[in-house]
N, C-alpha and C positions, 0 to 999 in steps of 0.2 A: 462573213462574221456571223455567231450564230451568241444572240444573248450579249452583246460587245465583248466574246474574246473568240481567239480562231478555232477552227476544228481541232487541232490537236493539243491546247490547252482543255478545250471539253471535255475529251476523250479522258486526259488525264485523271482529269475531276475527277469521272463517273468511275474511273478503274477503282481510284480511291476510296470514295465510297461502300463500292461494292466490296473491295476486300472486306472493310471494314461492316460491314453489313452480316461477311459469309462467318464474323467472328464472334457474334448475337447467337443464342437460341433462337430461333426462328422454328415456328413450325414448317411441316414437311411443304405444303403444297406454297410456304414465302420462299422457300427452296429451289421449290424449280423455278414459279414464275421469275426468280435472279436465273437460272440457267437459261432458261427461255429469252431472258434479256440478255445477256452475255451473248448468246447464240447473232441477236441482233446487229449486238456493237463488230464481233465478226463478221458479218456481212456488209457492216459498214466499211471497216479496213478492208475488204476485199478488191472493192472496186466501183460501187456504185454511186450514179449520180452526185453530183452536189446537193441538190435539192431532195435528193432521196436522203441523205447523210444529216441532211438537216430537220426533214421529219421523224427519222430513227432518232436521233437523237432527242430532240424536244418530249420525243412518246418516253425516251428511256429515263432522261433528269425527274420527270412527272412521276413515271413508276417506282425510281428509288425510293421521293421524297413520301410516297402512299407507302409502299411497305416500311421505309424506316418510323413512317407515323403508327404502324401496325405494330410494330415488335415495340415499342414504347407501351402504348394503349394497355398490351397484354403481357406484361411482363411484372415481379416479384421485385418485394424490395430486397436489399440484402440481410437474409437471417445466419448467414455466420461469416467469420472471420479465419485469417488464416491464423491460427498462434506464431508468436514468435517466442524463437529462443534466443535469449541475451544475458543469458547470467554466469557468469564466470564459476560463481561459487556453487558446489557439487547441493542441489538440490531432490529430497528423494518426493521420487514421484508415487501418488498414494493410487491404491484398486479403486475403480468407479463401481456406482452401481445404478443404475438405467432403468427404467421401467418405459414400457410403451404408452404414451398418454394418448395420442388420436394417430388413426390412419382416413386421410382422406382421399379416396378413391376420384378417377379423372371421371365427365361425364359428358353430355353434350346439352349444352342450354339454349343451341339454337343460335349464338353470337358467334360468331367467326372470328372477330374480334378479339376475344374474353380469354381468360386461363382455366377455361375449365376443363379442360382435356389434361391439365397437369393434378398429376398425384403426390400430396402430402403427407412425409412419415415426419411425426413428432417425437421425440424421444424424451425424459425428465429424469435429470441427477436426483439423488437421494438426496446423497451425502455432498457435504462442504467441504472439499479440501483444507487445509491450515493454510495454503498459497497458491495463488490463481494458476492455475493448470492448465493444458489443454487436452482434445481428447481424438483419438484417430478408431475411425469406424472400419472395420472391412470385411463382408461376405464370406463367414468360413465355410458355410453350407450350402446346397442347395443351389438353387437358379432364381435370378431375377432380370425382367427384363427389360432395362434399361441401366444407365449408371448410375446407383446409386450414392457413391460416397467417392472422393477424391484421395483417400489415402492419405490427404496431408493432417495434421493436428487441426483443432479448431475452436473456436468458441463462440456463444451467442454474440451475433452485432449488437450496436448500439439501439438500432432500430426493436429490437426484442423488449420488451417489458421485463419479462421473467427472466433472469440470466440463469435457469437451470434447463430452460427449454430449450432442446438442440432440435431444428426443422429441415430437412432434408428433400428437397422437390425432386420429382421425375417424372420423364413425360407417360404417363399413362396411357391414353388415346383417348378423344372423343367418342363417346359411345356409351350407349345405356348398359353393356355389357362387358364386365370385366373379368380376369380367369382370377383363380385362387392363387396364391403363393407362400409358402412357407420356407421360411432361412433362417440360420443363425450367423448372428453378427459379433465378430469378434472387435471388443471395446478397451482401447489401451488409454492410460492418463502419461501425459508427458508434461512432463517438469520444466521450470524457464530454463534450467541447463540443459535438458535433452535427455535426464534420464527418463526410462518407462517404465510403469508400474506392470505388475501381474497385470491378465487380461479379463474380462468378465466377458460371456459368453450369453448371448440372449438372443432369444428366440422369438421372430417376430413372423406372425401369420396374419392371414385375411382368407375369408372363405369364398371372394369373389363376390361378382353381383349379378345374376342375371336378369335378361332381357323381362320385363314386364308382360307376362302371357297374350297384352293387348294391344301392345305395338307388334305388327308387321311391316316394318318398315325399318 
């Protein structure tokens, strides 16, 4: 008995878990040390000891309970929603118009912990629809590298102050150095019935940031 239930209720547990763990944004290196753990629970079911089966395991319920404490700690509240469509009656979906309000570049602060290796693009509506709308963002230009928009419609959470502010995260890297990038995003308004408005087209750049002349490292 390991913790008063048997080994293969443990096992259970921890697969559990761990799915659920591999379903988180997790940074790269909460990534492997799960593979590196995974690797373990394998060599558990392989064949070894009892006593070895029950050190593996005690080290791997401890390591979940650390990394899932980690992707908590450094993780974003939610800044948008998915829209829904639910209206029967032919509603006309109106042109948006966007402007860039902040790009926050990823960085490293020295906390392992933190979010600062995540990259923030803000976006800000002009204009007010006559009827809550949502709005779908997508890459017409250019390269960027990581994902930035999910394709689906969306609008500010509840969590947002400003309901014209659309904030869109990506993982940037940790590092005092970051590359330029310049894209155009194509910006459609969708309607509670699903129809789409004409597209607005905007152009979003960053000149990069480099490394400080006086760090070598």
């Amino acid at each position: 008995m390991l913790f008063g239930v048997n080994l293969q209720t443990t096992l259970v547990c921890i697969k559990k878990t761990y799915n659920k763990l591999l379903k988180r944004t997790l940074k790269s290196w909460q990534r492997s040390f799960l593979a590196i753990l995974a690797n373990y629970l394998c060599v558990a079911y392989a064949g070894v000891s009892y006593i070895q089966i029950g050190d593996i395991l005690r080290f791997a319920i401890l390591s979940l309970l650390f990394v899932s404490s980690i992707s908590y700690s450094g993780s974003f509240i939610l800044l948008l929603d998915t829209f829904v469509v639910d209206s029967k009656e032919i509603i006309v979906a109106e042109k948006p118009t966007f402007v860039v309000k902040t790009i926050r570049r990823g960085t490293d602060d020295g906390n392992l912990y933190s979010t600062s290796d995540a990259g923030i693009l803000t976006l800000e509506l002009q204009n007010t629809p006559a009827k809550k709308q949502g709005y779908k963002f997508e890459v017409s230009e250019g390269n960027f590298e990581d994902s930035l928009f999910t394709g689906e419609a969306v609008t500010p959470s509840k969590y947002v102050e400003n309901g014209k502010e659309f904030s869109f995260i990506w993982f940037d890297g940790s590092s005092y150095e970051q590359e330029a990038f310049n894209i155009k995003v194509k910006i459609i308004g969708v309607s509670a019935s699903g129809a789409e408005s004409e597209p607005q087209f905007l152009t979003i750049k960053h000149d990069g940031i480099k490394k400080p002349w006086w760090r070598i490292w």
